[in-house]
Wavefront OBJ file of the C-alpha trace (Angstrom):
o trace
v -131.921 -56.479 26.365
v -132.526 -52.679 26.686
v -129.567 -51.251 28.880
v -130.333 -46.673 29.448
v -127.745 -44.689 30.510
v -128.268 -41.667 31.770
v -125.053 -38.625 30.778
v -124.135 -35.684 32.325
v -121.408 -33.108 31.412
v -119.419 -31.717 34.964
v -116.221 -30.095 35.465
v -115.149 -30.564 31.268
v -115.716 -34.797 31.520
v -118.915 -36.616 29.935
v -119.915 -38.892 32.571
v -123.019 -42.047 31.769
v -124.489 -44.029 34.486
v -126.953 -47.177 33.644
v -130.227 -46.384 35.295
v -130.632 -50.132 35.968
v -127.493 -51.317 36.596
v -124.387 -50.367 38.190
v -122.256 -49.290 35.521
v -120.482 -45.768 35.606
v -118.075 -44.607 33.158
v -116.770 -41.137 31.470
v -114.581 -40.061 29.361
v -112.473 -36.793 28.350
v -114.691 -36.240 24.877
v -117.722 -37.703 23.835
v -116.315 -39.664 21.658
v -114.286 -41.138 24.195
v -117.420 -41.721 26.633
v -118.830 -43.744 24.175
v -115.931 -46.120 23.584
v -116.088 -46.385 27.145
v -119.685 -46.807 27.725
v -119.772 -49.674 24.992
v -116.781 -51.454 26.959
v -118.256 -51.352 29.827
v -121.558 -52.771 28.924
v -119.961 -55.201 26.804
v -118.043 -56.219 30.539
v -120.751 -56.062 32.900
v -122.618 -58.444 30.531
v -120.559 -60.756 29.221
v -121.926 -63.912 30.071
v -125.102 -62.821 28.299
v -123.111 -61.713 25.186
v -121.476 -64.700 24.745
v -124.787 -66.900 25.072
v -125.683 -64.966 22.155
v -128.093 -62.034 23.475
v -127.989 -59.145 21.929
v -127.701 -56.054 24.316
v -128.648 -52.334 22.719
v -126.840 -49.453 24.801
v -128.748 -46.319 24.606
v -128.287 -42.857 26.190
v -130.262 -39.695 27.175
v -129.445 -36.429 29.257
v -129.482 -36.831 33.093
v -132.082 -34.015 33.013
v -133.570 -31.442 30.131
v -131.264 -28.269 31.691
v -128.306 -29.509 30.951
v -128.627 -29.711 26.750
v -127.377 -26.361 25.374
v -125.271 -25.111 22.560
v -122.445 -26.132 24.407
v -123.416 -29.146 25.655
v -125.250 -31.224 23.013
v -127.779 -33.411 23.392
v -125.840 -36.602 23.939
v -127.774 -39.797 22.353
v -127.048 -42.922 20.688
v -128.339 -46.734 19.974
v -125.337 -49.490 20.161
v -125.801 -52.788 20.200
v -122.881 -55.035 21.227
v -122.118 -58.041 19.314
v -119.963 -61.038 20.716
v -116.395 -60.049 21.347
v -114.516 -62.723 20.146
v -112.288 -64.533 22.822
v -108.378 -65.298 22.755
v -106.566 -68.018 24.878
v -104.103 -66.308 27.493
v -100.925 -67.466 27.910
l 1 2 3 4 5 6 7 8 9 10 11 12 13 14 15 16 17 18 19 20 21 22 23 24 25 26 27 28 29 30 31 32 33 34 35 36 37 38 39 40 41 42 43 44 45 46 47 48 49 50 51 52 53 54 55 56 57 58 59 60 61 62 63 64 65 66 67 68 69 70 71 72 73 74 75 76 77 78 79 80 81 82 83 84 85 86 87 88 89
C-alpha cells in the first residue's frame, strides 16, 4: 500500500496531511514531522501492518510555491515494518 502525504510549512511548524486518508500530523522540525508522520501511519494502519502488509509513506509539497531556499523541498519514501507488540500489565 501507497499512503501520499501532502506537507506544508505555516507559522514555523511542518505540517503533512494523507491525501487519502485522514491522517494529520506536524511537527516543530522536519525531522520531527517525519517521526511523527511514520507514527501515525504506522497507527492508523495497524491492523494491516500486523497481517504483514507492507505500507510505503511518501511525501510531496502541498503546492509548487511553497519550495524555496528556506523551505526545502520536503520528500521521502518510508516503509513501515511490523512494530513488535508487548503485553500490558
Amino acid at each position: 500500500m501507497i499512503v501520499e502525504f501532502k506537507t506544508y510549512f505555516c507559522d514555523r511548524w511542518w505540517g503533512a496531511h494523507a491525501t487519502e486518508h485522514s491522517i494529520y500530523t506536524q511537527g516543530k522540525t522536519v525531522g520531527e514531522l517525519i517521526d511523527n508522520i511514520i507514527e501515525a501511519t504506522e497507527l492508523h494502519f495497524e491492523e494491516e501492518i500486523e497481517k504483514g502488509e507492507q505500507i510505503t509513506v511518501y511525501t510531496t509539497p502541498e503546492s509548487p510555491e511553497e519550495t524555496t531556499p528556506d523551505k526545502p523541498h520536503l520528500k521521502f519514501n518510508y516503509k513501515v515494518d511490523i512494530i513488535a507488540k508487548t503485553a500490558s500489565c
